[in-house]
C-alpha positions in Angstrom: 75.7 15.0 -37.7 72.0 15.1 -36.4 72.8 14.8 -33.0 75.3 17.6 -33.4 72.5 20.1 -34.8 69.9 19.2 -32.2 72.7 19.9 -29.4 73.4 23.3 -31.0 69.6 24.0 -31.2 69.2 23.2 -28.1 71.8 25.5 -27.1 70.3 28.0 -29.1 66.7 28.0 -27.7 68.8 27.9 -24.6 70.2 31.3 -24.7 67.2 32.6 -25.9 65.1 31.3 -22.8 68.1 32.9 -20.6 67.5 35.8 -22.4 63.8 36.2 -21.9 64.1 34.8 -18.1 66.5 37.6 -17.1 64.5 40.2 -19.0 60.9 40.1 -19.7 60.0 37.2 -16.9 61.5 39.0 -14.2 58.7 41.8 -14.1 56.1 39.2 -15.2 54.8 37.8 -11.9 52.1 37.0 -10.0 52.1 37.0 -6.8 55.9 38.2 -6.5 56.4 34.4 -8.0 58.1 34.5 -11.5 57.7 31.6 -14.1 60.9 29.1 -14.4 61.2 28.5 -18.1 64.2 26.2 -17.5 62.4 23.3 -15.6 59.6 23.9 -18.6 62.7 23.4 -20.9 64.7 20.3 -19.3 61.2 18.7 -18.9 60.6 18.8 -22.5 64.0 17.7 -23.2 63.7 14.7 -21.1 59.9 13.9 -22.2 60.6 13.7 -25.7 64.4 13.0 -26.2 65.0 10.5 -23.4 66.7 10.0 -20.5 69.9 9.6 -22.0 69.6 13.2 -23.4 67.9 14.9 -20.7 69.9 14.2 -17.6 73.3 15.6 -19.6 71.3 18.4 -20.9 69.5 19.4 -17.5 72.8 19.0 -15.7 75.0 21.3 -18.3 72.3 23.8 -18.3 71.8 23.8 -14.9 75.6 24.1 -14.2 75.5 27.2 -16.3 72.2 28.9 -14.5 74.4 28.6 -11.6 77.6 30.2 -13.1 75.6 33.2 -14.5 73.1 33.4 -12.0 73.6 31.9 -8.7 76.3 32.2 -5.7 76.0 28.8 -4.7 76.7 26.0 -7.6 75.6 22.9 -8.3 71.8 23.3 -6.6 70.4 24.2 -10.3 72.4 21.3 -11.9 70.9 18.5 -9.5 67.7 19.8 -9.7 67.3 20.2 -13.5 69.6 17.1 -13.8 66.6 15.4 -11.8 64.1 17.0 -14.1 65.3 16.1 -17.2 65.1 12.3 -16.0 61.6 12.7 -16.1 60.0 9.8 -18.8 57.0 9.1 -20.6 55.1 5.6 -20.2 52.6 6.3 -23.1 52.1 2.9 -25.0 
């Protein structure tokens, strides 16, 4: 039951980064360089929630950047899968 409700909010915070990314980010930039809020995202994921969470998680949601956004799929997914396998070694 708790992994279910941390899935779904991560699905939710999800769609709401989509939202802002497509939006409001797109006339933010600097430089004619807009901020990815996605790697930001997956890198949190697999900081703090593991590997085991953030390779799925960058994969699925990089799958689905590349089915909204992209022409060629599968780039996103690899590299946000690759992302999210990013660990900690704090002791």
């Amino acid at each position: 039951m708790k992994k279910t409700i941390i899935i779904t909010s991560l699905v939710i915070v999800f769609l709401m980064l989509y939202f802002l990314q497509t939006n409001f980010f797109n006339w933010f930039t600097i430089n004619g360089v807009s901020p990815n809020l996605f790697i930001l995202f997956v890198l949190f994921i697999g900081l703090f929630a593991g590997k085991r969470l953030g390779i799925p998680m960058g994969i699925a949601l990089g799958l689905a950047l590349d089915f909204f956004i992209s022409k060629k799929i599968g780039i996103s997914g690899i590299m946000l899968g690759l992302t999210g396998a990013a660990r900690r070694n704090f002791k």
